[in-house]
CHARMM-style PDB file with segment names, atoms N, HN, CA, C and O in Angstrom:
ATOM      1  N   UNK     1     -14.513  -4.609  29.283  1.00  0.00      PROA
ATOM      2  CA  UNK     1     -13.103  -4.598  29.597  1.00  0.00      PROA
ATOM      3  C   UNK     1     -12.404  -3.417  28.936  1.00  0.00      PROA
ATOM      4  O   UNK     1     -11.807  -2.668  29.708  1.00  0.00      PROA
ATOM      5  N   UNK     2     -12.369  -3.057  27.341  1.00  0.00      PROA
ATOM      6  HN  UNK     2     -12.854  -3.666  26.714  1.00  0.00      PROA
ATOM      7  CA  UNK     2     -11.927  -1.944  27.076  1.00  0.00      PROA
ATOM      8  C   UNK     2     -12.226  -0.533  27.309  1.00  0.00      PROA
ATOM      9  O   UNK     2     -11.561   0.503  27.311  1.00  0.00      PROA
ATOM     10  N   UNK     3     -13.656  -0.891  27.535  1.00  0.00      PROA
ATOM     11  HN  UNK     3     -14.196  -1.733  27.533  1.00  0.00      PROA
ATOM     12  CA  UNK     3     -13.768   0.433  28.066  1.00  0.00      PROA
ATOM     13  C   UNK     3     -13.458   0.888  29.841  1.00  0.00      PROA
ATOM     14  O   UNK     3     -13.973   1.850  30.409  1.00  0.00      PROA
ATOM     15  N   UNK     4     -12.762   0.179  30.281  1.00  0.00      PROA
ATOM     16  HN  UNK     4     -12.343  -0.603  29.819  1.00  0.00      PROA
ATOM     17  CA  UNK     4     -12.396   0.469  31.397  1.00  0.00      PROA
ATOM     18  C   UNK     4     -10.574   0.805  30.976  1.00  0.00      PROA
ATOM     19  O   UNK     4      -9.858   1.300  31.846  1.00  0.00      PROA
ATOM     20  N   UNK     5     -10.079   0.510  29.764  1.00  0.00      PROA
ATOM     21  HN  UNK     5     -10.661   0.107  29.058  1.00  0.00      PROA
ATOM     22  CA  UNK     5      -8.442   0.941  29.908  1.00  0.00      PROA
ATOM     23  C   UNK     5      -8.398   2.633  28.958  1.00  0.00      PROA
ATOM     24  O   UNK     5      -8.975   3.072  27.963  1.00  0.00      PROA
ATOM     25  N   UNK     6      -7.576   3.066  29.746  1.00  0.00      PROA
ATOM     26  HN  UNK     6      -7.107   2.710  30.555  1.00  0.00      PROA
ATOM     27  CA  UNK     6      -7.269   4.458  29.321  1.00  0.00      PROA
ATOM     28  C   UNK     6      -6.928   4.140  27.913  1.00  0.00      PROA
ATOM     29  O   UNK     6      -6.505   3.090  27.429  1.00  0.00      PROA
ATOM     30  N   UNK     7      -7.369   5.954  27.041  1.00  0.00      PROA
ATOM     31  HN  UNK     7      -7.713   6.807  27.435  1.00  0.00      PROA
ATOM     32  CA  UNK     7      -6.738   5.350  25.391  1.00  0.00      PROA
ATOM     33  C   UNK     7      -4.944   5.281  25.120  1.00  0.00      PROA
ATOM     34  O   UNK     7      -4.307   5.256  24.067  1.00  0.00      PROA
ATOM     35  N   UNK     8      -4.662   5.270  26.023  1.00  0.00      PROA
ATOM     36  HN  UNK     8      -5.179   5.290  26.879  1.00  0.00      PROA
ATOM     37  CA  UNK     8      -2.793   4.813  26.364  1.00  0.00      PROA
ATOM     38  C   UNK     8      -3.220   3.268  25.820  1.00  0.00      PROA
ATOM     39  O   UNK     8      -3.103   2.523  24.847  1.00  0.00      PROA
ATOM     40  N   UNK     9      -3.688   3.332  26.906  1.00  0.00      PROA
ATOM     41  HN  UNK     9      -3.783   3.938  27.697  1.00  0.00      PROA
ATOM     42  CA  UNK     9      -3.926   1.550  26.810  1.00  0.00      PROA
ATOM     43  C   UNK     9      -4.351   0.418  25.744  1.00  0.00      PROA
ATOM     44  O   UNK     9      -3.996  -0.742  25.540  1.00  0.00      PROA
ATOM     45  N   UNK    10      -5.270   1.293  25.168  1.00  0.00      PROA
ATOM     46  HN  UNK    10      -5.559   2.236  25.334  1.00  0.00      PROA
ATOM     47  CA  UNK    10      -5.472   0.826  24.214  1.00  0.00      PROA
ATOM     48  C   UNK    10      -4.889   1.278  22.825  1.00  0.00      PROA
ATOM     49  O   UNK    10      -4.953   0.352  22.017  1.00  0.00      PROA
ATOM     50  N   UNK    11      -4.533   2.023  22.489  1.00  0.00      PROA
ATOM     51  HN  UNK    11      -4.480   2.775  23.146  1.00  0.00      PROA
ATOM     52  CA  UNK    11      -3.225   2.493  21.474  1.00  0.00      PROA
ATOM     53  C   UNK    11      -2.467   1.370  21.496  1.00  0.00      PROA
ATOM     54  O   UNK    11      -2.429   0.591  20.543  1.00  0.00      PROA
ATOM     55  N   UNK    12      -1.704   1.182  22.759  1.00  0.00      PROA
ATOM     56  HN  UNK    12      -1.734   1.815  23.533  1.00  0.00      PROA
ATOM     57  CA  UNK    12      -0.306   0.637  22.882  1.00  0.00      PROA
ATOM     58  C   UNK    12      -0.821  -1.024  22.384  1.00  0.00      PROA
ATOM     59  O   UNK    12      -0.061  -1.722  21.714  1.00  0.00      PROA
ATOM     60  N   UNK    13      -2.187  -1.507  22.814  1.00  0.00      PROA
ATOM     61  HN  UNK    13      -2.805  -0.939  23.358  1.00  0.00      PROA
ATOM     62  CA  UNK    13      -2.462  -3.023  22.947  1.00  0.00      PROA
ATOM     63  C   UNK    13      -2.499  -3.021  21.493  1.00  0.00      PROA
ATOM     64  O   UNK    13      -1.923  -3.961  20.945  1.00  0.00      PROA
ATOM     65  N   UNK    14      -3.268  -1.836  20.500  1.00  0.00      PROA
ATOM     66  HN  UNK    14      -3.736  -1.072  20.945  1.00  0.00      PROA
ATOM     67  CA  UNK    14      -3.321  -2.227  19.191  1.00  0.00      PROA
ATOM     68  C   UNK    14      -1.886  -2.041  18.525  1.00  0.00      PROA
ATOM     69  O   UNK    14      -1.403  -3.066  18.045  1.00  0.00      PROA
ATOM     70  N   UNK    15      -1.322  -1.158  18.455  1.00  0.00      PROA
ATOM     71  HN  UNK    15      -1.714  -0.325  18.845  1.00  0.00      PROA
ATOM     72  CA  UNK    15       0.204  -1.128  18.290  1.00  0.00      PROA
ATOM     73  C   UNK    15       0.704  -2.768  18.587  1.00  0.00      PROA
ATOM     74  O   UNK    15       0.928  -3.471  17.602  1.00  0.00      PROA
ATOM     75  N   UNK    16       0.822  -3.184  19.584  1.00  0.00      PROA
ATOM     76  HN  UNK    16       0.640  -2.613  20.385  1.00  0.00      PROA
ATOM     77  CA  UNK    16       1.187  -4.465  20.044  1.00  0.00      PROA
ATOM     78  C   UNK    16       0.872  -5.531  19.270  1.00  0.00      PROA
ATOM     79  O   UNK    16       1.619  -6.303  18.669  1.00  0.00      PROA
ATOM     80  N   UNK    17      -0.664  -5.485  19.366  1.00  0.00      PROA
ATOM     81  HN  UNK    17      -1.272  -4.858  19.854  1.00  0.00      PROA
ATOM     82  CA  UNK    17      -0.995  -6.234  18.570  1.00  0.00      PROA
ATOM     83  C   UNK    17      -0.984  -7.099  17.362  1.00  0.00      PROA
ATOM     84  O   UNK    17      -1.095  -8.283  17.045  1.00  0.00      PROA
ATOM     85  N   UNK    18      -0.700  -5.342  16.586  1.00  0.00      PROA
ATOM     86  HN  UNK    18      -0.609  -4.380  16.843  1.00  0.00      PROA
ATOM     87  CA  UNK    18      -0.464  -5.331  15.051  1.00  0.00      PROA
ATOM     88  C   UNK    18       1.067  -5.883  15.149  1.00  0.00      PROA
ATOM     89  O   UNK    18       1.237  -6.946  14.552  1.00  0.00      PROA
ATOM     90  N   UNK    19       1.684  -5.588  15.503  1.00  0.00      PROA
ATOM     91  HN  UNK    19       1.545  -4.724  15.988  1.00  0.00      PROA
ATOM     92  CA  UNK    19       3.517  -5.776  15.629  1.00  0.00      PROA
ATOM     93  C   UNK    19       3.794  -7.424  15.785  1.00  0.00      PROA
ATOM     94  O   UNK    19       4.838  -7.954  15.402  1.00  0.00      PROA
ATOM     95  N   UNK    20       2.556  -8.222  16.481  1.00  0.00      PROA
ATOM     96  HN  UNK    20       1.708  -7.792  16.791  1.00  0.00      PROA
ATOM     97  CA  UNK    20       2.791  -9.453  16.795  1.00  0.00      PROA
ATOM     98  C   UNK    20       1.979 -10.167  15.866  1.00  0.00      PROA
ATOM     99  O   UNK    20       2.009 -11.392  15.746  1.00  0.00      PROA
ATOM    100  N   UNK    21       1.062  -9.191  15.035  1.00  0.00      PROA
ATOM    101  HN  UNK    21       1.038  -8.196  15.132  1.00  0.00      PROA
ATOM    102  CA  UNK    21       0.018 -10.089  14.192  1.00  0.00      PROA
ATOM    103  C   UNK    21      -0.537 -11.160  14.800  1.00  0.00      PROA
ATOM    104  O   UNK    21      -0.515 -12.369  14.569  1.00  0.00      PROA
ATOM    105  N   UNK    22      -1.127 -10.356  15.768  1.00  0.00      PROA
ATOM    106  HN  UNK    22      -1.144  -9.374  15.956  1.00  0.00      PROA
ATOM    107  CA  UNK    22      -2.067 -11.058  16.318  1.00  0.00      PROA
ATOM    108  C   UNK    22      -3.454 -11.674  15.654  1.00  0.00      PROA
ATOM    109  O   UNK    22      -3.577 -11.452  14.450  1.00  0.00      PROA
ATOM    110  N   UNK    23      -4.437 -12.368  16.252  1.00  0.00      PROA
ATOM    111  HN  UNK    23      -4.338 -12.549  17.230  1.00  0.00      PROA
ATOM    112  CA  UNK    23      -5.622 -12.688  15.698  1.00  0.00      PROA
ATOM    113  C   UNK    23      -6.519 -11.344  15.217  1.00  0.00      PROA
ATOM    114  O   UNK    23      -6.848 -10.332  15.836  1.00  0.00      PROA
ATOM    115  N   UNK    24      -6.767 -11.790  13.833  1.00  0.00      PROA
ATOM    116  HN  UNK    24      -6.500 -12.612  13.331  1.00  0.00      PROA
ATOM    117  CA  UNK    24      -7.425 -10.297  13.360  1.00  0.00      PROA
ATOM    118  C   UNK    24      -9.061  -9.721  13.794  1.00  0.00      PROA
ATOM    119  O   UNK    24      -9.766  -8.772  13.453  1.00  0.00      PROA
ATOM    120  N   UNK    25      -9.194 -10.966  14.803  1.00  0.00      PROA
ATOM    121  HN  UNK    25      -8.620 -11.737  15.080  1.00  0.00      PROA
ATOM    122  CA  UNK    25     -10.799 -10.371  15.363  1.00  0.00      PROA
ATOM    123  C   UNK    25     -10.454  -9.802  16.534  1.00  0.00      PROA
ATOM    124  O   UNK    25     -11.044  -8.832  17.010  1.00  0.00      PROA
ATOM    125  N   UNK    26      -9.553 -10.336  17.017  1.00  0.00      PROA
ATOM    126  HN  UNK    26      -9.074 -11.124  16.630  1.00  0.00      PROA
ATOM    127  CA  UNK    26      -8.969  -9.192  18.335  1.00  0.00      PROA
ATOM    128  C   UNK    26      -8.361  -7.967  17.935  1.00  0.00      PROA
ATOM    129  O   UNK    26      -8.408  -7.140  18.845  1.00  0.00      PROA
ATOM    130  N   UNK    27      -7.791  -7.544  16.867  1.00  0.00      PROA
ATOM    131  HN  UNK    27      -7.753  -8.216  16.128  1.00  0.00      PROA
ATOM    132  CA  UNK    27      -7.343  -6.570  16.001  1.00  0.00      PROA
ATOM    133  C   UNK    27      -8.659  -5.798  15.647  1.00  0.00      PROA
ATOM    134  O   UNK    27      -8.824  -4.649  16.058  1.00  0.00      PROA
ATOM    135  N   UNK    28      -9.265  -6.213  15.152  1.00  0.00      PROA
ATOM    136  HN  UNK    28      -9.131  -7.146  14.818  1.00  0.00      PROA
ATOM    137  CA  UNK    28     -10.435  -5.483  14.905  1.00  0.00      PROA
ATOM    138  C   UNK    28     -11.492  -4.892  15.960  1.00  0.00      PROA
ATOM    139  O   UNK    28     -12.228  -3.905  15.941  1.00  0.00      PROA
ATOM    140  N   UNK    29     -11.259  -5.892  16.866  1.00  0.00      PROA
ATOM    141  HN  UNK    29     -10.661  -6.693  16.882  1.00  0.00      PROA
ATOM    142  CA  UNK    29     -12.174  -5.244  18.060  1.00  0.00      PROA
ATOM    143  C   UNK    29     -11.410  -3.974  18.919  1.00  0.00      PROA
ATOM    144  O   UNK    29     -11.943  -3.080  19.577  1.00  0.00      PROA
ATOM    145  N   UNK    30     -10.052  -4.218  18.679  1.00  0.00      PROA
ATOM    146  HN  UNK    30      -9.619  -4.944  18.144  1.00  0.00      PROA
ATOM    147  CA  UNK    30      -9.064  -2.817  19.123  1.00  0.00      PROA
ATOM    148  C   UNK    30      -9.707  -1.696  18.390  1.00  0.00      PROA
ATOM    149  O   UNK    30     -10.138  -0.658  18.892  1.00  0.00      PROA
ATOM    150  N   UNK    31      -9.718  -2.165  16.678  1.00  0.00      PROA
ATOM    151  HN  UNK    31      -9.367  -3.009  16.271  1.00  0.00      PROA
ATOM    152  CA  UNK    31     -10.183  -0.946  15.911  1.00  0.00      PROA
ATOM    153  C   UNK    31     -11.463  -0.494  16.527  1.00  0.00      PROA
ATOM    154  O   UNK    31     -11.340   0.261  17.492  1.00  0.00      PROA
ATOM    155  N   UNK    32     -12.405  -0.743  16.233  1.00  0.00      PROA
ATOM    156  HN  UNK    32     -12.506  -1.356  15.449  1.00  0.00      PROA
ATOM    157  CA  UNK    32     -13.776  -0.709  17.294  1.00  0.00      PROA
ATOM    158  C   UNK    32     -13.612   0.256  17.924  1.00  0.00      PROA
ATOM    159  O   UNK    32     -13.813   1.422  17.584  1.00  0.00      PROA
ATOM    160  N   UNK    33     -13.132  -0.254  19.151  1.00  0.00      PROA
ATOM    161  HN  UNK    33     -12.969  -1.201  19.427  1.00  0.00      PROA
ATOM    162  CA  UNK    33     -12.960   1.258  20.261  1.00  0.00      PROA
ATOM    163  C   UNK    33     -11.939   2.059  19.793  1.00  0.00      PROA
ATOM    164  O   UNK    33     -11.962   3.242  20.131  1.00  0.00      PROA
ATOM    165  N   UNK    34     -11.089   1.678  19.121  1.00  0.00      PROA
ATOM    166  HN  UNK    34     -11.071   0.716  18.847  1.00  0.00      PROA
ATOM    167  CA  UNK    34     -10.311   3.197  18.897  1.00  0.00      PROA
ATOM    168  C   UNK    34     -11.550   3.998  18.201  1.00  0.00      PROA
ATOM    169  O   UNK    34     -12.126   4.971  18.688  1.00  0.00      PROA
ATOM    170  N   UNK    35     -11.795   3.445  17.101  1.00  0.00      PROA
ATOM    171  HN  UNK    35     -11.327   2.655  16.705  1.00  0.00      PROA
ATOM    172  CA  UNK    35     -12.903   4.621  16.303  1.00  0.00      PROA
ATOM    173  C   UNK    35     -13.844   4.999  16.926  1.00  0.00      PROA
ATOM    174  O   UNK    35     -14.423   5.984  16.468  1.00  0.00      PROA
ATOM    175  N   UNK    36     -14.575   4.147  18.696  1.00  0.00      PROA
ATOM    176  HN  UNK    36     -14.104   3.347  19.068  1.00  0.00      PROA
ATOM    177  CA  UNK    36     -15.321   4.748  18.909  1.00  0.00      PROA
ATOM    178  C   UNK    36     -15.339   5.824  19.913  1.00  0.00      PROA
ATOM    179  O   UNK    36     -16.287   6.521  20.275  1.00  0.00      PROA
ATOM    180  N   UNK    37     -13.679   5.825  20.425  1.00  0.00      PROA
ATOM    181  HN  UNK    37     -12.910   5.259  20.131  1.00  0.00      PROA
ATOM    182  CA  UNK    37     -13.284   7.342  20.686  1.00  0.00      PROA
ATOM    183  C   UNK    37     -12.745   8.361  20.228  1.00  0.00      PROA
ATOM    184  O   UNK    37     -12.183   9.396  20.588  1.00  0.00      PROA
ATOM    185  N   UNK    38     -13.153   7.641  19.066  1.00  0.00      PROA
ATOM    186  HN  UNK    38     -13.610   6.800  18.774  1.00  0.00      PROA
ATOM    187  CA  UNK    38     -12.653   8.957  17.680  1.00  0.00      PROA
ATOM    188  C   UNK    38     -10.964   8.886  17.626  1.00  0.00      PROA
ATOM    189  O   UNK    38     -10.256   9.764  17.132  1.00  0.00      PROA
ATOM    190  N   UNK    39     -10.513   7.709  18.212  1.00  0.00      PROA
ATOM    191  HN  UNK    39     -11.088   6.995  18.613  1.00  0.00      PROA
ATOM    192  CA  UNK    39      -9.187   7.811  17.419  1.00  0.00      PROA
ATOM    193  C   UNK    39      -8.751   7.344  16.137  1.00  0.00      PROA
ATOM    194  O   UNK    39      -9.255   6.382  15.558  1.00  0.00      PROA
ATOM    195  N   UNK    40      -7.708   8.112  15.658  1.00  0.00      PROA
ATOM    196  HN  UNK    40      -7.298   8.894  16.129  1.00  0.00      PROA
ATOM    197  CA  UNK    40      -8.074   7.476  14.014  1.00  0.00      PROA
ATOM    198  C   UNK    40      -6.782   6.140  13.969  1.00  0.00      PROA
ATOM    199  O   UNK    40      -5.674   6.378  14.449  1.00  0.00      PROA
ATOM    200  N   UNK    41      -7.061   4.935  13.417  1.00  0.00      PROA
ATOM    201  HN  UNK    41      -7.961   4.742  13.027  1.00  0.00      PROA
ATOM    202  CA  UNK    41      -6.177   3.932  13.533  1.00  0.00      PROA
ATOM    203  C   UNK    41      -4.961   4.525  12.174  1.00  0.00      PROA
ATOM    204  O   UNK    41      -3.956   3.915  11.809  1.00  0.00      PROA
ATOM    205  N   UNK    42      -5.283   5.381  11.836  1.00  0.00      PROA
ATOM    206  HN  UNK    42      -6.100   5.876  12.132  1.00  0.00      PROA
ATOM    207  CA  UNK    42      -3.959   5.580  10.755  1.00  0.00      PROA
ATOM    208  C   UNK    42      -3.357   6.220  11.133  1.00  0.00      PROA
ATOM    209  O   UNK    42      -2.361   6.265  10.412  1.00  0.00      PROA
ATOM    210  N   UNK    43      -3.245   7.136  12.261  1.00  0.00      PROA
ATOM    211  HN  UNK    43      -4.054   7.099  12.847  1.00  0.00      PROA
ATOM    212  CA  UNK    43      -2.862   7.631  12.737  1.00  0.00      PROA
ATOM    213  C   UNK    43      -1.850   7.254  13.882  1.00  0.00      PROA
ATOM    214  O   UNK    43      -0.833   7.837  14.259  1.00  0.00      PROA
ATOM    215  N   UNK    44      -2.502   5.993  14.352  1.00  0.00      PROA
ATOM    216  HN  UNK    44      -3.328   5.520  14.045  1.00  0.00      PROA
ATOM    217  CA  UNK    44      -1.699   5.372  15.350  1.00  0.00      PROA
ATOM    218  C   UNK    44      -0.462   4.497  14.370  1.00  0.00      PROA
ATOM    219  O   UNK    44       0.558   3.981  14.827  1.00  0.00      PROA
ATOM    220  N   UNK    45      -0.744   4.507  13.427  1.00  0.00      PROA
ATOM    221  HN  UNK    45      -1.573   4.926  13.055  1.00  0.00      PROA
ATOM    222  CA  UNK    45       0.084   3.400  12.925  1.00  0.00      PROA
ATOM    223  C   UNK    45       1.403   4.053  12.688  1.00  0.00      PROA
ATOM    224  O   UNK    45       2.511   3.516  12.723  1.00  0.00      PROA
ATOM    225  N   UNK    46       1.093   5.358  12.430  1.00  0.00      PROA
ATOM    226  HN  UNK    46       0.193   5.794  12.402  1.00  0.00      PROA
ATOM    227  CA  UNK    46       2.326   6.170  12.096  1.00  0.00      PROA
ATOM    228  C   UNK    46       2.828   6.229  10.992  1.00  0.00      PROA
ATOM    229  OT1 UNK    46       3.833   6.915  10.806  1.00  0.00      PROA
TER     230      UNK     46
END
């Protein structure tokens, strides 16, 4: 499934995510693919 959403998509879901404190294994699995397209999550956080 994630690897079918653009990294828009997934930025914004972890952004979201984090903002709603969501469940932290779904949080973590965001992290996952961000790092495994080399995005850096500290970066997104701003």
């Amino acid at each position: 499934m994630l690897s079918r959403m653009s990294n828009k998509e997934v930025v914004d879901s972890y952004i979201r995510a984090v903002e709603l404190k969501l469940d932290q294994d779904f949080i973590c699995m965001l992290e996952k693919e961000l790092s495994r397209r080399g995005i850096n999550t500290e970066e997104v956080k701003g």
